[in-house]
C-alpha positions in Angstrom: 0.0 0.0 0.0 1.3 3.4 -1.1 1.0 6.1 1.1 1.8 9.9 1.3 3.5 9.9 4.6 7.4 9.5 4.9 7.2 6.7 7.5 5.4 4.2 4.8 4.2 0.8 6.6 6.6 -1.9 6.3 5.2 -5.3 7.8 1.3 -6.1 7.6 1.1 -5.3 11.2 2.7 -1.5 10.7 0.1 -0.9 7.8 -2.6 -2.1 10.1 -1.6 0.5 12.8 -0.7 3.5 10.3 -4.8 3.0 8.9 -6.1 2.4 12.5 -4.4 5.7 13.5 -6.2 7.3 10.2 -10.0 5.9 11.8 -11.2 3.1 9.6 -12.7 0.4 11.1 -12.1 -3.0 11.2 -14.0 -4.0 8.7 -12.4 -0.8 6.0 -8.9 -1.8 7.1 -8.9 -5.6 6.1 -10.4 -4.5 2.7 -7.4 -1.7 2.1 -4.8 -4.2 3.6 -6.4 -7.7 2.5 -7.8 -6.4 -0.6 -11.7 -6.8 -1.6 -14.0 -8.1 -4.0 -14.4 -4.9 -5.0 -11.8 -2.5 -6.4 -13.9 0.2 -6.8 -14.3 0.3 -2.7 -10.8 -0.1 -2.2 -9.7 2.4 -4.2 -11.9 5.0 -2.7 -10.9 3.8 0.9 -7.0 4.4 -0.1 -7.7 7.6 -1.7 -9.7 9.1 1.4 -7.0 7.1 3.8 -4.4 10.1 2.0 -6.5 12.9 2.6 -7.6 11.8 6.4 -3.6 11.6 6.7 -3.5 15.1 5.3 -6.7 16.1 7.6 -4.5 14.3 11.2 -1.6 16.2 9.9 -2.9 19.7 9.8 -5.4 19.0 13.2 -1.9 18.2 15.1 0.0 21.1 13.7 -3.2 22.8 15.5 -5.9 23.7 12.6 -9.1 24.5 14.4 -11.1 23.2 11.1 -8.9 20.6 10.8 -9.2 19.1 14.4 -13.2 19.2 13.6 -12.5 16.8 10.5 -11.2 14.4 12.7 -12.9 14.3 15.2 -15.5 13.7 13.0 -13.9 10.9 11.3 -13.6 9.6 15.1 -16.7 9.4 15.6 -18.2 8.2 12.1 -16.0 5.2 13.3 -16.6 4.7 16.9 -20.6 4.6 14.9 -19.6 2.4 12.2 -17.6 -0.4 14.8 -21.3 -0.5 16.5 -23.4 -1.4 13.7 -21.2 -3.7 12.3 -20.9 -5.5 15.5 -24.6 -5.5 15.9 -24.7 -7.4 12.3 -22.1 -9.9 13.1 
């Protein structure tokens, strides 16, 4: 997996952590990482896994609008982990 940041994953366990630290959920992160059925989705999910890295970055380097973003990307997953545990 190709990403924009200088400290690119290097085991499978590394790339699990870098896109954990981005938000996804469980479920998002085995289909960038494991691949999918669907190229399509995994596309999209590696394109918006560059820009929440871009949206982290700015939030810690203190971007008020920024530090929205992701905390709204926090809790879209914290909302996300609960339905999909209520379907398993």
């Amino acid at each position: 997996m190709e990403t924009p940041s200088e400290n690119t994953p290097k085991t499978r366990e590394e790339e699990i952590e870098f896109f954990a630290s981005l938000f996804f959920t469980k479920k998002e992160i085995m289909i960038i990482v494991d691949g999918s059925d669907d190229p399509i989705l995994r596309g999209r999910l590696k394109s918006e896994a560059e820009l929440r890295e871009s949206v982290f970055a700015l939030a810690k380097a203190g971007s008020g609008p920024a530090q929205q973003a992701a905390l709204n990307y926090i809790k879209e997953m914290k909302i996300k982990e609960l339905d999909e545990e209520a379907d398993d």
